[in-house]
HTML snippet that shows the backbone in 3Dmol.js (N, CA, C, O; Angstrom):
<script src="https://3Dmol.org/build/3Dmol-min.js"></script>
<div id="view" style="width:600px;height:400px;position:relative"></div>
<script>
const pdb = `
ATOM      1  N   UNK A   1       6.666   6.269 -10.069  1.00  0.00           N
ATOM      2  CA  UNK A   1       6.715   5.057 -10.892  1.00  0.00           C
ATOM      3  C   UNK A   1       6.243   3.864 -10.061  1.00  0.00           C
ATOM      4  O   UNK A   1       6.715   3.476  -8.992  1.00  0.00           O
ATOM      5  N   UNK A   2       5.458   3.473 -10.594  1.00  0.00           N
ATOM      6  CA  UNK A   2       4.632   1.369  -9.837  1.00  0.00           C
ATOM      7  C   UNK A   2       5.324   0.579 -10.163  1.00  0.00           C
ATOM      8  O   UNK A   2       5.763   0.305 -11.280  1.00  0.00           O
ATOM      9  N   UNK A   3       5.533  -0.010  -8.863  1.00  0.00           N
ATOM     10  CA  UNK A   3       6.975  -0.973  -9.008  1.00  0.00           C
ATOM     11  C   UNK A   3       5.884  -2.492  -9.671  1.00  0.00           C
ATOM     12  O   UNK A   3       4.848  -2.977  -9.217  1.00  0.00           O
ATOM     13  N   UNK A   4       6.806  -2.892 -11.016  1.00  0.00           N
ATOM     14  CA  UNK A   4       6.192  -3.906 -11.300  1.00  0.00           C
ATOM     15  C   UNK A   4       6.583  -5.254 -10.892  1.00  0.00           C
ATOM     16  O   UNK A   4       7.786  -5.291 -10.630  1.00  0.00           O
ATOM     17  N   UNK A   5       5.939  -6.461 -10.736  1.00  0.00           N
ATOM     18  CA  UNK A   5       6.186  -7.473 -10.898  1.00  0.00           C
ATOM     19  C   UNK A   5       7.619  -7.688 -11.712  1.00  0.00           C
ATOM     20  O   UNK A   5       8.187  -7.260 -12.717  1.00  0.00           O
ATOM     21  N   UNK A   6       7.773  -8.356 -10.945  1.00  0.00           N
ATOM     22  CA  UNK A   6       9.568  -9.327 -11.530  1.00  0.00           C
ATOM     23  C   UNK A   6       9.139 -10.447 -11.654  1.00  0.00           C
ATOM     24  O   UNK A   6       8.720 -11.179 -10.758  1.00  0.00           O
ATOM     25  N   UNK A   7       9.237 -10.728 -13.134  1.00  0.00           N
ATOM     26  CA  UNK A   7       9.242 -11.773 -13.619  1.00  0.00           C
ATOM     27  C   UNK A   7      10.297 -12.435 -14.161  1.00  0.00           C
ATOM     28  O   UNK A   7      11.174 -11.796 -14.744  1.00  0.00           O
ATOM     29  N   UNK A   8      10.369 -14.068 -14.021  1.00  0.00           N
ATOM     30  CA  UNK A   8      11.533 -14.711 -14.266  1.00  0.00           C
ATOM     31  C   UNK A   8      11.390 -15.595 -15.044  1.00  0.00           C
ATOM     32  O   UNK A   8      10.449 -16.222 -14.558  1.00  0.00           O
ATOM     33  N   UNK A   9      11.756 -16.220 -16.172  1.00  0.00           N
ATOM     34  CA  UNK A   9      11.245 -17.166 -17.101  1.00  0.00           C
ATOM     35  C   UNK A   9      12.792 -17.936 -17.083  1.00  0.00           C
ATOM     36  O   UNK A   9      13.983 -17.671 -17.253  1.00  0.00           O
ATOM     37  N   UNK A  10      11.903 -19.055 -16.759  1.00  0.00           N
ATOM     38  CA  UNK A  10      12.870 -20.138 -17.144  1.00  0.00           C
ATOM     39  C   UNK A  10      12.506 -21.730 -18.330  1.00  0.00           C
ATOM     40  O   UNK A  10      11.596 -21.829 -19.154  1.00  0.00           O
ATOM     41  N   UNK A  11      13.385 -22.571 -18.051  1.00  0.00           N
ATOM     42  CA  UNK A  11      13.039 -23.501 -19.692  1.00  0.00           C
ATOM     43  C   UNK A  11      12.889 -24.621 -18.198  1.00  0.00           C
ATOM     44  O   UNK A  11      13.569 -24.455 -17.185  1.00  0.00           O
ATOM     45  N   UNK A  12      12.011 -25.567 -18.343  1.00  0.00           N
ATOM     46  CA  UNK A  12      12.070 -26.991 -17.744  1.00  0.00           C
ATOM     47  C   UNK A  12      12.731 -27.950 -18.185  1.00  0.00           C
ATOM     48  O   UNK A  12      13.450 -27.690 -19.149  1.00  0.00           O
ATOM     49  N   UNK A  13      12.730 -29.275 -17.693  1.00  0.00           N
ATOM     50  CA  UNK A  13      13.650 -30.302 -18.378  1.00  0.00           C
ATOM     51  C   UNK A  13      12.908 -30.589 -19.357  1.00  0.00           C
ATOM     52  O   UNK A  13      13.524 -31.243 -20.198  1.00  0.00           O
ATOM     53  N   UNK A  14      11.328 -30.286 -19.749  1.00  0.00           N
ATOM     54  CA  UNK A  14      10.480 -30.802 -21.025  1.00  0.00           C
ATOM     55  C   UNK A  14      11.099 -29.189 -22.434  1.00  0.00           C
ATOM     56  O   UNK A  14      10.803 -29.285 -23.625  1.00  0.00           O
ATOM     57  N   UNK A  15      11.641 -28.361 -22.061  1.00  0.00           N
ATOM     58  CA  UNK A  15      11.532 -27.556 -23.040  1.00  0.00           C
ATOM     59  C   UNK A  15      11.077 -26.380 -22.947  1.00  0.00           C
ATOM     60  O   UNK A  15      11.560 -25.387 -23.490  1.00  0.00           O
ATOM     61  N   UNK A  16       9.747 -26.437 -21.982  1.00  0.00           N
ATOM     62  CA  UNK A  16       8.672 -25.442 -21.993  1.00  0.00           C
ATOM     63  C   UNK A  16       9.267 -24.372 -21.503  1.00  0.00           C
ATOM     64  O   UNK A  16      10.147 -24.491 -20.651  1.00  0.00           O
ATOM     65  N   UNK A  17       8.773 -22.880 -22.087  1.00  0.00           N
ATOM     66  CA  UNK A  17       9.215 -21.670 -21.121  1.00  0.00           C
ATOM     67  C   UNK A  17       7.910 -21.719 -20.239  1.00  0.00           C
ATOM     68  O   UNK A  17       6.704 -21.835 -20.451  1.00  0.00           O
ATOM     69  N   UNK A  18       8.992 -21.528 -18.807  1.00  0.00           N
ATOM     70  CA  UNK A  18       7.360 -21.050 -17.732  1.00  0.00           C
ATOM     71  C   UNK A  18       8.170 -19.979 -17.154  1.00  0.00           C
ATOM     72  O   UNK A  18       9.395 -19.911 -17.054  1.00  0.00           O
ATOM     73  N   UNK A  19       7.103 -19.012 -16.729  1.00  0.00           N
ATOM     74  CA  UNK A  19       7.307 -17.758 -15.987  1.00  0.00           C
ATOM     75  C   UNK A  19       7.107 -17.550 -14.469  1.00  0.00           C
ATOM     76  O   UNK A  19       6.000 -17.848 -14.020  1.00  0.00           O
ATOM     77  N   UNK A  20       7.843 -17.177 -13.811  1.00  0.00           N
ATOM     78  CA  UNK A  20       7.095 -17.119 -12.450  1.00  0.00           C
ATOM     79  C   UNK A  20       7.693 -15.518 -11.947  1.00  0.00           C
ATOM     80  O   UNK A  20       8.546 -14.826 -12.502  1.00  0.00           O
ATOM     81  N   UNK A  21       7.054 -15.295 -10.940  1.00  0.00           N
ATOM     82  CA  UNK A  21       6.746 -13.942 -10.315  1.00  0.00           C
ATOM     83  C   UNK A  21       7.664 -14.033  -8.957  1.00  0.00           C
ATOM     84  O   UNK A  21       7.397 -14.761  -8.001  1.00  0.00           O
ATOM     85  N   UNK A  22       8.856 -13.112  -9.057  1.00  0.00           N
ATOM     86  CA  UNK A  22       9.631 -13.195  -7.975  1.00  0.00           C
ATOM     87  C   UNK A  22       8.869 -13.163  -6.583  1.00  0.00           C
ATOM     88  O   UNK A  22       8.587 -11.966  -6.516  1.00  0.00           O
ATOM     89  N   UNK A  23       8.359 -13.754  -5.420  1.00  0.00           N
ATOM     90  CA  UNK A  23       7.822 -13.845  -4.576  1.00  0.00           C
ATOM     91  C   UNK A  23       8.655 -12.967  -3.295  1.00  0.00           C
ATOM     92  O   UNK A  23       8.229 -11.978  -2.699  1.00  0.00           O
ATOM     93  N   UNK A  24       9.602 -13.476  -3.152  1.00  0.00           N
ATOM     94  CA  UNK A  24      10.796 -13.330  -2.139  1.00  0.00           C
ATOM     95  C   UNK A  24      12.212 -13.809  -1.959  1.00  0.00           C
ATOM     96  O   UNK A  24      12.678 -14.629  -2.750  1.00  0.00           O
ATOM     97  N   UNK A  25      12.518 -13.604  -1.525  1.00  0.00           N
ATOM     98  CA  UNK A  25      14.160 -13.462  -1.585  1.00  0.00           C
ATOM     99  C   UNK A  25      14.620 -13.975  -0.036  1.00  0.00           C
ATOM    100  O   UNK A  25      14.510 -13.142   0.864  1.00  0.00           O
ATOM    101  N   UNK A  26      15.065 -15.149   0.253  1.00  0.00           N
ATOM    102  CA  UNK A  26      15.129 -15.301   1.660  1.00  0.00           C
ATOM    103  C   UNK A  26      16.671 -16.102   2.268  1.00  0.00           C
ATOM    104  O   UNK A  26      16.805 -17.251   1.848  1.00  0.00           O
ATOM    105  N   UNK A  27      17.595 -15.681   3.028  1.00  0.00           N
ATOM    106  CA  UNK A  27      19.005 -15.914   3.372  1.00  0.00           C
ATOM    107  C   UNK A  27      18.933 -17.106   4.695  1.00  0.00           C
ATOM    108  O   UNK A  27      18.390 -17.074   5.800  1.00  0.00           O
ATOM    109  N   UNK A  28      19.646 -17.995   4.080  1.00  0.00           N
ATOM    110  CA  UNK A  28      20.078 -19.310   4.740  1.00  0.00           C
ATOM    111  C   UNK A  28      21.574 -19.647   4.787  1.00  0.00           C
ATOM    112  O   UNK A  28      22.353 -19.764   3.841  1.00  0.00           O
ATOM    113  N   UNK A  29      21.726 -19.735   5.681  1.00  0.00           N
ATOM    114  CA  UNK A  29      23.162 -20.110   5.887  1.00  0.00           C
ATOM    115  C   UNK A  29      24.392 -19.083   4.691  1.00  0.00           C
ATOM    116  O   UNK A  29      24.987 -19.528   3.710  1.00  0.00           O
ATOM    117  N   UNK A  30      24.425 -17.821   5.187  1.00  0.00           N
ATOM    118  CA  UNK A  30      24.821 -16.905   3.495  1.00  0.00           C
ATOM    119  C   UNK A  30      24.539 -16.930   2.799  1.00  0.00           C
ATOM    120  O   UNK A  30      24.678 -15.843   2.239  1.00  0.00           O
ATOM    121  N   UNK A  31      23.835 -18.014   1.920  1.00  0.00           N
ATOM    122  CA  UNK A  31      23.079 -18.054   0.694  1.00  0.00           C
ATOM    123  C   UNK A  31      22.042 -17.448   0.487  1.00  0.00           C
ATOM    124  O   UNK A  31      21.348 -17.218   1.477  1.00  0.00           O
ATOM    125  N   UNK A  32      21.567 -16.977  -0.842  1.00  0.00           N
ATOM    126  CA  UNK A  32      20.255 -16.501  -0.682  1.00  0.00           C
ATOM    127  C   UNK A  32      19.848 -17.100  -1.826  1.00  0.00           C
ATOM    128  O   UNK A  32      20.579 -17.122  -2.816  1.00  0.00           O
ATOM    129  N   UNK A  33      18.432 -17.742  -1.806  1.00  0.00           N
ATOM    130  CA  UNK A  33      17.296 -18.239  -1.983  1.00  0.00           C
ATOM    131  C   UNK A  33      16.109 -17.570  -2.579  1.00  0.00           C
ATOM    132  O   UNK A  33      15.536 -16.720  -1.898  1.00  0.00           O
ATOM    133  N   UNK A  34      15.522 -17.949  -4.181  1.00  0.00           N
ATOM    134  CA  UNK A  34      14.105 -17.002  -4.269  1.00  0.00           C
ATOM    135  C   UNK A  34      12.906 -17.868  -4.219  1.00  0.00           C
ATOM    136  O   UNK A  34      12.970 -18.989  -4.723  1.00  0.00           O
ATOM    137  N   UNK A  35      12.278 -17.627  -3.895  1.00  0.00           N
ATOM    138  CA  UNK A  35      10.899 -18.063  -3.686  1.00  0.00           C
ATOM    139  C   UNK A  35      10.082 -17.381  -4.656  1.00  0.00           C
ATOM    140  O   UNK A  35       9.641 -16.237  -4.549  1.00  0.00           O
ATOM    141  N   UNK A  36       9.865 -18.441  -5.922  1.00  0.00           N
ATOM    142  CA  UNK A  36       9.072 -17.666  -7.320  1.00  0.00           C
ATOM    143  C   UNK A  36       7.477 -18.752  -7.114  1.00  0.00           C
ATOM    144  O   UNK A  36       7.264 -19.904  -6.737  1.00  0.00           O
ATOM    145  N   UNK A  37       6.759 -17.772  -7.531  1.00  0.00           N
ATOM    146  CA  UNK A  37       5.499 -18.379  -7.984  1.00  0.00           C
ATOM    147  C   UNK A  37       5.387 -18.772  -9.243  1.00  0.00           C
ATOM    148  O   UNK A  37       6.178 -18.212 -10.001  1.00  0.00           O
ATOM    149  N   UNK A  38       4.493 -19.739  -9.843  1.00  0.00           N
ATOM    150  CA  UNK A  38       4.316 -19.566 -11.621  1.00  0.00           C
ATOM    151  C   UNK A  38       3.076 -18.440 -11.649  1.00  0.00           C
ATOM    152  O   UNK A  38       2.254 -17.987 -10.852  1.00  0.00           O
ATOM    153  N   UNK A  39       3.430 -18.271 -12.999  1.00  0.00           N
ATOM    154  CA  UNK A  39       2.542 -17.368 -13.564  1.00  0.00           C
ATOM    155  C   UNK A  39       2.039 -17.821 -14.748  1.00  0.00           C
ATOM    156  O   UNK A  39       2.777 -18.358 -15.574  1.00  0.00           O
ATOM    157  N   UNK A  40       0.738 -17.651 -14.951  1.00  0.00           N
ATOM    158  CA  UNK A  40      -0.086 -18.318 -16.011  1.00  0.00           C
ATOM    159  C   UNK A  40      -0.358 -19.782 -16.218  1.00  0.00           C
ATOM    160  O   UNK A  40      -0.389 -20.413 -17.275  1.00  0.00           O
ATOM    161  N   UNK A  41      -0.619 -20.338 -14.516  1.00  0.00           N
ATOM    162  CA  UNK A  41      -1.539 -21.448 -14.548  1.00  0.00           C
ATOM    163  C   UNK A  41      -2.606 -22.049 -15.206  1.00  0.00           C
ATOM    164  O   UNK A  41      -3.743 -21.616 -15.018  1.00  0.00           O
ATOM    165  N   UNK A  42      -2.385 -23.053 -16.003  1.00  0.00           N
ATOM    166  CA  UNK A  42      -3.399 -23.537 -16.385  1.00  0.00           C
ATOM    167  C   UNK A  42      -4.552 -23.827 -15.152  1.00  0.00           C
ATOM    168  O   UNK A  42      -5.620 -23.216 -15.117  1.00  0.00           O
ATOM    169  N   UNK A  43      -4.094 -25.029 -13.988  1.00  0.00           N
ATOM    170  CA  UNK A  43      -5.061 -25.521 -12.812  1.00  0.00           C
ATOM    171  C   UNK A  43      -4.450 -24.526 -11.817  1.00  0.00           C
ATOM    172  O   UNK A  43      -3.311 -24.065 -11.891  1.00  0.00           O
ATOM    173  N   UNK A  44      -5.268 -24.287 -10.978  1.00  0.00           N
ATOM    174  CA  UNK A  44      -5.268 -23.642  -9.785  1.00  0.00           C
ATOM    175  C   UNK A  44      -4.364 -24.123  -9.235  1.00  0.00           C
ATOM    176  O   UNK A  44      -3.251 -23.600  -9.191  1.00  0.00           O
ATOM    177  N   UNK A  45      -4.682 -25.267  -8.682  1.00  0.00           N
ATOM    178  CA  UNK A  45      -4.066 -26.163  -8.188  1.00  0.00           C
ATOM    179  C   UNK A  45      -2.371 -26.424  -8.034  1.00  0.00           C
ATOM    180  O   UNK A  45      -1.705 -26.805  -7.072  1.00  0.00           O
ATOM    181  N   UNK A  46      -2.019 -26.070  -9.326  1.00  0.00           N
ATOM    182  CA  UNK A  46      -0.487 -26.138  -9.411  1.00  0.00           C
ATOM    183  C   UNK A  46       0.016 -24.681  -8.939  1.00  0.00           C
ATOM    184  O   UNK A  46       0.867 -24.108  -9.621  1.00  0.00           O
ATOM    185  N   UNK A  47      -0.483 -24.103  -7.825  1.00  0.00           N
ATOM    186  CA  UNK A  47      -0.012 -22.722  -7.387  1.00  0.00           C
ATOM    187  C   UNK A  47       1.011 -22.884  -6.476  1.00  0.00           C
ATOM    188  O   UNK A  47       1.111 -22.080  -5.550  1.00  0.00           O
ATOM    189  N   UNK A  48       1.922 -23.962  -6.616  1.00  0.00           N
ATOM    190  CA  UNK A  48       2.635 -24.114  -5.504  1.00  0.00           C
ATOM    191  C   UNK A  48       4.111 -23.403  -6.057  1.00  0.00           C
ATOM    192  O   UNK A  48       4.612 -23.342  -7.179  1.00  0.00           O
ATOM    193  N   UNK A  49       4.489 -22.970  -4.900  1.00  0.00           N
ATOM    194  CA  UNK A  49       5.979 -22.070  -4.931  1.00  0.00           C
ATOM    195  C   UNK A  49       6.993 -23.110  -4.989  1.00  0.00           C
ATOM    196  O   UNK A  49       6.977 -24.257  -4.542  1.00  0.00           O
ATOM    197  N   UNK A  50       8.401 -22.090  -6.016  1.00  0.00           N
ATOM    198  CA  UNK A  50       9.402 -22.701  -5.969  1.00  0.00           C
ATOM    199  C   UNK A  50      10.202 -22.109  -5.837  1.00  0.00           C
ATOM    200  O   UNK A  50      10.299 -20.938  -6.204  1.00  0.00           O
ATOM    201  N   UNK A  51      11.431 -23.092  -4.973  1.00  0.00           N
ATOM    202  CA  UNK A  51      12.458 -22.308  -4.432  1.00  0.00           C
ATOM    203  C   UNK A  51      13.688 -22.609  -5.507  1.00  0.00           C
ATOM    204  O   UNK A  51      13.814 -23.711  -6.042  1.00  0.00           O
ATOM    205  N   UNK A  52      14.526 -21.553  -5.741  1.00  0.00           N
ATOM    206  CA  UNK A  52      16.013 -21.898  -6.444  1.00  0.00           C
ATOM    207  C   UNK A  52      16.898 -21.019  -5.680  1.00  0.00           C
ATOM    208  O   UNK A  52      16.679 -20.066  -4.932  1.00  0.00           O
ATOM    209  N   UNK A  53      17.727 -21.480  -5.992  1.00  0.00           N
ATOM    210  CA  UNK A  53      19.344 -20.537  -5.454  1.00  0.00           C
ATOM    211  C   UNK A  53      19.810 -19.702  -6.161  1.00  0.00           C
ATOM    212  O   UNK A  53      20.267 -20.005  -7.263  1.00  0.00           O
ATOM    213  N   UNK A  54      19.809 -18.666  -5.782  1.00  0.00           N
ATOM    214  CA  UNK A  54      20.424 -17.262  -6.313  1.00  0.00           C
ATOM    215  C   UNK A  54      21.957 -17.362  -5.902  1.00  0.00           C
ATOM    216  O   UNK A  54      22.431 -17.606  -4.792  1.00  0.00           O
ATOM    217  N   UNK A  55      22.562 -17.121  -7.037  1.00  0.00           N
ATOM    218  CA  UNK A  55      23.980 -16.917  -7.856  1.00  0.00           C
ATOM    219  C   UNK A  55      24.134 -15.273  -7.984  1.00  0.00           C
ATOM    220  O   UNK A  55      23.127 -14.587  -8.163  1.00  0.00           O
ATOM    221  N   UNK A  56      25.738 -14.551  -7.860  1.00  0.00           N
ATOM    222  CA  UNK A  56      25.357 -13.331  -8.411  1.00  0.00           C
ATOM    223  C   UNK A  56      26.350 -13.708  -9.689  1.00  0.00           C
ATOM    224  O   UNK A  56      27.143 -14.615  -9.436  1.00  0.00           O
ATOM    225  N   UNK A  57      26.436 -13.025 -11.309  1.00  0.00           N
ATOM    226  CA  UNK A  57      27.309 -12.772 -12.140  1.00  0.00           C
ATOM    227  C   UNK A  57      27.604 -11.897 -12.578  1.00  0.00           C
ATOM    228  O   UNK A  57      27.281 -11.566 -13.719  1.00  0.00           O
ATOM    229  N   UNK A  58      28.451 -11.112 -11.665  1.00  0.00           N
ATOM    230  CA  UNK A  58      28.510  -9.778 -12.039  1.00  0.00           C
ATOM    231  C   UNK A  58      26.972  -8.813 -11.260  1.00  0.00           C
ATOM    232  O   UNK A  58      26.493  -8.810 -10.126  1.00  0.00           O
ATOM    233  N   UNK A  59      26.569  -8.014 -12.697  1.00  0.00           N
ATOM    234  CA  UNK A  59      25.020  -7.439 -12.012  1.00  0.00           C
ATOM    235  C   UNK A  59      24.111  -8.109 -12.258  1.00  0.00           C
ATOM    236  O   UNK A  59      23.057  -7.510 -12.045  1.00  0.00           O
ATOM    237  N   UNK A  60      23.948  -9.379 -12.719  1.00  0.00           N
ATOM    238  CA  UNK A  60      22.902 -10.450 -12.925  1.00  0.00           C
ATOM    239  C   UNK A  60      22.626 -11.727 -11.982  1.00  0.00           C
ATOM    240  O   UNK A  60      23.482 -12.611 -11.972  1.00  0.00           O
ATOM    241  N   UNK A  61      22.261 -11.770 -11.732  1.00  0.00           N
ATOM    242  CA  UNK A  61      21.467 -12.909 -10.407  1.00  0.00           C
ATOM    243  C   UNK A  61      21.367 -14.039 -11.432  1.00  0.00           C
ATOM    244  O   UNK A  61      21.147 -13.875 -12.632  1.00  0.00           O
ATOM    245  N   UNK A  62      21.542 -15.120 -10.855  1.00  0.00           N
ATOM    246  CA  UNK A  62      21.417 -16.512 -11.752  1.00  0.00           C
ATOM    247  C   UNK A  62      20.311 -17.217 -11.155  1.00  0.00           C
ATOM    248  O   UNK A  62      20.449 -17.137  -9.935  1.00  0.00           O
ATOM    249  N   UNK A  63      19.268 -17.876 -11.457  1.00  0.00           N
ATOM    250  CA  UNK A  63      18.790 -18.523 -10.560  1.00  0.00           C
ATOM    251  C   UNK A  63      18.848 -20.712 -11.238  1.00  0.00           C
ATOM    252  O   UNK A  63      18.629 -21.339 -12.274  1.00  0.00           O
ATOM    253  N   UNK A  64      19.157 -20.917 -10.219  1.00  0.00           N
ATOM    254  CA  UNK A  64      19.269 -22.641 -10.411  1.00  0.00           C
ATOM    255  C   UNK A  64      18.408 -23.656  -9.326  1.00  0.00           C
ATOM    256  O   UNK A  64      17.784 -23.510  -8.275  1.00  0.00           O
ATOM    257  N   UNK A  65      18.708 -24.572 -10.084  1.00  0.00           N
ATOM    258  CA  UNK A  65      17.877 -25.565  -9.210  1.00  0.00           C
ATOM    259  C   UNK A  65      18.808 -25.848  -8.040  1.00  0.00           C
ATOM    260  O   UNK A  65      20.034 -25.742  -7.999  1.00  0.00           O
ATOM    261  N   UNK A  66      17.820 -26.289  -6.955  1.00  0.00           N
ATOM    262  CA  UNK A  66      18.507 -26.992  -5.438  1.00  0.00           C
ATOM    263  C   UNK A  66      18.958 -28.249  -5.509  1.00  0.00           C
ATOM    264  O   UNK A  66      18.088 -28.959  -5.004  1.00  0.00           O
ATOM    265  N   UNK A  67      19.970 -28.975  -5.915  1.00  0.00           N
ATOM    266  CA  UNK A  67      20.427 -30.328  -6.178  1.00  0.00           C
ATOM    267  C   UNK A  67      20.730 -31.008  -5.275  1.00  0.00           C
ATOM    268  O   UNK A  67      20.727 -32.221  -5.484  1.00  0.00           O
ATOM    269  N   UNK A  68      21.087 -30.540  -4.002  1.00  0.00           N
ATOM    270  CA  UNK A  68      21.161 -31.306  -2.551  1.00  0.00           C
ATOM    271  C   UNK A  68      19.956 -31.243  -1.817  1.00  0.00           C
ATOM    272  O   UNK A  68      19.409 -30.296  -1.252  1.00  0.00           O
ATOM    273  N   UNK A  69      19.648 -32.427  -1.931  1.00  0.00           N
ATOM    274  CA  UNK A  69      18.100 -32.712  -1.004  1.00  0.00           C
ATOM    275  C   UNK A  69      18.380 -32.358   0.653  1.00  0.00           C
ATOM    276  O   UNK A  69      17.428 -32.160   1.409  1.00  0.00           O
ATOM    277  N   UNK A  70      19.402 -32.318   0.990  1.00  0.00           N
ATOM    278  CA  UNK A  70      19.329 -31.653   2.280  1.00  0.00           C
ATOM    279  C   UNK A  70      19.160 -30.211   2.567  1.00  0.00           C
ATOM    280  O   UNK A  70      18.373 -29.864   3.448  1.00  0.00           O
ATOM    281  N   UNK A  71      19.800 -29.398   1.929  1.00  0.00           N
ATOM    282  CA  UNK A  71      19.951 -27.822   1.319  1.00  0.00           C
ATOM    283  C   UNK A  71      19.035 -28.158   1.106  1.00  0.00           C
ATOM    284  O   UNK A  71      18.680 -28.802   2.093  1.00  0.00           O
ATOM    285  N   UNK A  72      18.024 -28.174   0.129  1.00  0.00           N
ATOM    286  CA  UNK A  72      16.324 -27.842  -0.051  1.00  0.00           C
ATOM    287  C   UNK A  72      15.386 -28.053   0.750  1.00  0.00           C
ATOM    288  O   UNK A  72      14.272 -27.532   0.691  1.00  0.00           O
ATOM    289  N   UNK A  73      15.896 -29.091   1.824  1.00  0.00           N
ATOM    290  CA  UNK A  73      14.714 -29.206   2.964  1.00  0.00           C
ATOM    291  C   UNK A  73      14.977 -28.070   3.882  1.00  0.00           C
ATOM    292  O   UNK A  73      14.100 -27.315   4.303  1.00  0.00           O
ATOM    293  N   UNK A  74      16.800 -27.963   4.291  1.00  0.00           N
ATOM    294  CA  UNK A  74      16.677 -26.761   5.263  1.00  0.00           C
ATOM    295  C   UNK A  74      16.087 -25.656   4.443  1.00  0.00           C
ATOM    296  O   UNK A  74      15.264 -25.095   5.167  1.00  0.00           O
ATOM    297  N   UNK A  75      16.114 -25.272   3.654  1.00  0.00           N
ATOM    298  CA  UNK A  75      15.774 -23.934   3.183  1.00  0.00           C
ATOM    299  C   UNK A  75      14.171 -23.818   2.984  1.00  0.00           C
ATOM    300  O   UNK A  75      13.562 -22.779   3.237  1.00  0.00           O
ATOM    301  N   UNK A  76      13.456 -25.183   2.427  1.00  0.00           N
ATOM    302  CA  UNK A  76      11.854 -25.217   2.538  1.00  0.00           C
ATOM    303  C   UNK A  76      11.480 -25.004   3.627  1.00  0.00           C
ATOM    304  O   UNK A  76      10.497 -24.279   3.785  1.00  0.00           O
ATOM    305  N   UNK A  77      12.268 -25.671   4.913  1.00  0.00           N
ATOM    306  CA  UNK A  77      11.937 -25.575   6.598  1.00  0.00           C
ATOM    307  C   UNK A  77      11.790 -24.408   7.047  1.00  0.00           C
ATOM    308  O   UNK A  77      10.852 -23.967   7.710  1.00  0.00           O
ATOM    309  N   UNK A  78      13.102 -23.681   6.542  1.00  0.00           N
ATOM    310  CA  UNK A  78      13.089 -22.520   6.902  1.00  0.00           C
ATOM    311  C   UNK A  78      11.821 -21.396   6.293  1.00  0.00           C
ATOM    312  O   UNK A  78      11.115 -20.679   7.002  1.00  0.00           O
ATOM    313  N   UNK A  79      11.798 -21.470   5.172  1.00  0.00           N
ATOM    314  CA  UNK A  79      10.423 -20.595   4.479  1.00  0.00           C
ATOM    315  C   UNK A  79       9.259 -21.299   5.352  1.00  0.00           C
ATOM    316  O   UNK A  79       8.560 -20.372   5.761  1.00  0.00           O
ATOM    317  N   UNK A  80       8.792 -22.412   5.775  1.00  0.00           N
ATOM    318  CA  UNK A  80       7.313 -22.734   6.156  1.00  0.00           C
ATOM    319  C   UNK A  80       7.531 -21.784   7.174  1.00  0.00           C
ATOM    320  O   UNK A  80       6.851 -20.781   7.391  1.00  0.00           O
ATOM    321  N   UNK A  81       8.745 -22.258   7.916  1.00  0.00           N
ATOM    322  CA  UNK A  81       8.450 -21.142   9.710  1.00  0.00           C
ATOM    323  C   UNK A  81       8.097 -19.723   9.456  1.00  0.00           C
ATOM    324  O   UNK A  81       7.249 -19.131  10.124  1.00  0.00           O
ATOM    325  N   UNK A  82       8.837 -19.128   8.369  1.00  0.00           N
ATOM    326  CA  UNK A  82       8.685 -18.289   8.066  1.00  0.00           C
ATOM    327  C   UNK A  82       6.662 -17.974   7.488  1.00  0.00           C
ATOM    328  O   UNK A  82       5.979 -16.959   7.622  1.00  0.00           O
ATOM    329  N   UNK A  83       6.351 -19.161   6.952  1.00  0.00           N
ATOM    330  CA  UNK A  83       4.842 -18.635   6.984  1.00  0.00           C
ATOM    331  C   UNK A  83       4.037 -18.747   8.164  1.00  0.00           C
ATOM    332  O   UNK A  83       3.108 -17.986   8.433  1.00  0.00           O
ATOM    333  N   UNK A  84       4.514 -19.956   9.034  1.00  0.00           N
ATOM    334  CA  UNK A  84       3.749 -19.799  10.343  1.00  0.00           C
ATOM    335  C   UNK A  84       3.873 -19.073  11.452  1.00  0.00           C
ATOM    336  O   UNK A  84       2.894 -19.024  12.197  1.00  0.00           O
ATOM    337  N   UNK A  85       5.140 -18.322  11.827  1.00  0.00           N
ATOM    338  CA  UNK A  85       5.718 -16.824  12.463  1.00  0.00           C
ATOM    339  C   UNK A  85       4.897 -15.840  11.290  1.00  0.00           C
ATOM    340  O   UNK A  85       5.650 -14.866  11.289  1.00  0.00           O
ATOM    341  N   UNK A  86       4.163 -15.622  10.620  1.00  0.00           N
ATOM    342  CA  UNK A  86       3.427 -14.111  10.000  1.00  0.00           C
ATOM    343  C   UNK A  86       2.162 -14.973  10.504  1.00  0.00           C
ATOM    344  O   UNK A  86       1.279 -14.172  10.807  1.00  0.00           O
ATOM    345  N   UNK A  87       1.795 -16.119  10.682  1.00  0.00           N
ATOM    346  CA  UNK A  87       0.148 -16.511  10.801  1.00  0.00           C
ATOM    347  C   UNK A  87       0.398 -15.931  12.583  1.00  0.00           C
ATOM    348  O   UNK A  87      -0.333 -15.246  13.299  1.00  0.00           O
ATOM    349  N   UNK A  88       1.109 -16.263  12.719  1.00  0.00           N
ATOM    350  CA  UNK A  88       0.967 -16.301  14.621  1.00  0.00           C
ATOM    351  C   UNK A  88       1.031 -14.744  14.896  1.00  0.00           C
ATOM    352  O   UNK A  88       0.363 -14.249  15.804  1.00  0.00           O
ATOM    353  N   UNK A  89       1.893 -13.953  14.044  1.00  0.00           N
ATOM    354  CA  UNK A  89       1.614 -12.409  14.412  1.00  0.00           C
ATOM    355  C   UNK A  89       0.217 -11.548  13.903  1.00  0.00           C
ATOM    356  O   UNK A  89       0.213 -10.318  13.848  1.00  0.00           O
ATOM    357  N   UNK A  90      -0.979 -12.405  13.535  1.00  0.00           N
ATOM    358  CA  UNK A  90      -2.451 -11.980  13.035  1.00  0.00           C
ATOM    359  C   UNK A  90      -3.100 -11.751  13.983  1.00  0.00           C
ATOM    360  O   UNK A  90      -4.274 -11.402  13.859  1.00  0.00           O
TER     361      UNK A  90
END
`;
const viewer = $3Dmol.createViewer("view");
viewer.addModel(pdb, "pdb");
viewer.setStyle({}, {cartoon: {color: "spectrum"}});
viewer.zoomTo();
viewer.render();
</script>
């Protein structure tokens, strides 16, 4: 069996459903963190990743927004190193 894409759809503060593509899953301070892409860009351009906080409920994972601007910088900090430690091992 081909493991498919995990997709996650969520509603914005405008209403809209957008979808994004589970990217990764990454642990900060016990917490864990997903790193989703969107899926079905209109501009290229808006290919930028987003991070939310993973919740468990029961067997369902919650995912929410980062509401402490400090918590979202350590955890963005932490994902960049994380892309520039895989550039430096090329």
């Amino acid at each position: 069996m081909a493991d498919e894409d995990q997709i996650i759809e969520t509603i914005d503060e405008n209403g809209n459903l957008i979808k994004f593509e589970l990217y990764d899953i990454v642990e900060v301070d016990e917490q864990e963190y997903a790193l989703l892409l969107p899926v079905d860009t209109e501009e290229e351009d808006d290919d930028e990743a987003v991070l939310m906080k993973l919740s468990k409920d029961g067997d369902e994972y919650l995912f929410e927004t980062i509401d402490d601007d400090e918590e979202f910088e350590k955890v963005a900090a932490y994902v960049e190193n994380m892309d520039d430690e895989a550039e430096d091992e090329e």
